[in-house]
N, C-alpha and C positions, 0 to 999 in steps of 0.2 A: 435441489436442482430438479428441472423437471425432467421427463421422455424425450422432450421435441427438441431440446437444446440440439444443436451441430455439434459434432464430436467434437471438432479439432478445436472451438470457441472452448466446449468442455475442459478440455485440458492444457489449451493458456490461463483460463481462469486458475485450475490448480496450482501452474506453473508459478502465477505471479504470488499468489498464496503463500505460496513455502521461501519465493524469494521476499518476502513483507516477512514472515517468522525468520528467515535468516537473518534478516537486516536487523530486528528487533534486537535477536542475541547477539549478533556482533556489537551492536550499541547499549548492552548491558538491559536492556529495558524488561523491564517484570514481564512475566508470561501472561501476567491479569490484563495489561496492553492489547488491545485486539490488533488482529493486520489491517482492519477498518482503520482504526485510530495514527497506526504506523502509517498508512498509507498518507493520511491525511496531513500530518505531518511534514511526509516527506516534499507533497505538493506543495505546502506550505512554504515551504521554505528553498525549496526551488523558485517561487511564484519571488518571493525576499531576494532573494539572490540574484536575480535578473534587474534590480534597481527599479522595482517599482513600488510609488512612493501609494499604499493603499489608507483611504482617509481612514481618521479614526473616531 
């Protein structure tokens, strides 16, 4: 992270961080798992959830 970043942006970013590793252990998923990957996932599958039909 750099100097310039605004605090408070600072530490949603942290926030949402630890809630992606919470999320990960509450769903059993290995620690090797990033919150990148959790994250993506979880977009994922919200984006499914909403009934749209994305080609394949």
């Amino acid at each position: 992270m750099t100097g310039t970043q605004p605090q408070p942006l600072a530490r949603r970013g942290r926030l949402l961080h630890r809630q992606l590793l919470a999320l990960r252990q509450v769903a059993g998923v290995p620690e090797a798992v990033s919150a990148l990957r959790v994250c993506d996932v979880v977009v994922w599958m919200g984006h499914r959830a909403e009934g749209h039909a994305c080609p394949r």
